[in-house]
C-alpha positions, 0 to 999 in steps of 0.5 A: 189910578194907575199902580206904580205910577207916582206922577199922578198928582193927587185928587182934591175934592172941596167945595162939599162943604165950606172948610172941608178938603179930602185928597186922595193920592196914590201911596205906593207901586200896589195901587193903595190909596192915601187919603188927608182931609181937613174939616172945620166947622167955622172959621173960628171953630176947631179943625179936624186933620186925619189921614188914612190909607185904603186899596183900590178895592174900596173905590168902586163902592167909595165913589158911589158913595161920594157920588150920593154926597154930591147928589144931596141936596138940603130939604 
């Protein structure tokens, strides 16, 4: 992500899970992270929204992270 660049759209991720959504976008001209996410556990279950925002330090270690989830796979 490129710092002062509001342009970019934000990245989505989904499909992790079934009704679960992070997209993560570029908040502001110093480069820091806003992320949203929706999380419900059943079409009929509750749902879950949050938002938080982060700087890019964190990626480096949250795209590893994200990479394991990906990775897992159900014994």
């Amino acid at each position: 992500m490129i710092a002062g660049n509001f342009d970019i759209d934000p990245i989505q991720l989904s499909g992790i899970e079934p009704q679960f959504l992070l997209a993560i976008g570029v908040a502001n001209a110093w480069g820091h992270l806003f992320a949203q996410y929706t999380m419900k556990d059943s079409p009929d279950g509750p749902e879950l929204k949050g938002s938080f925002g982060l700087d890019q330090s964190f990626l480096p270690e949250w795209i590893r992270d994200l990479d394991e989830l990906l990775e897992f796979r159900g014994h």
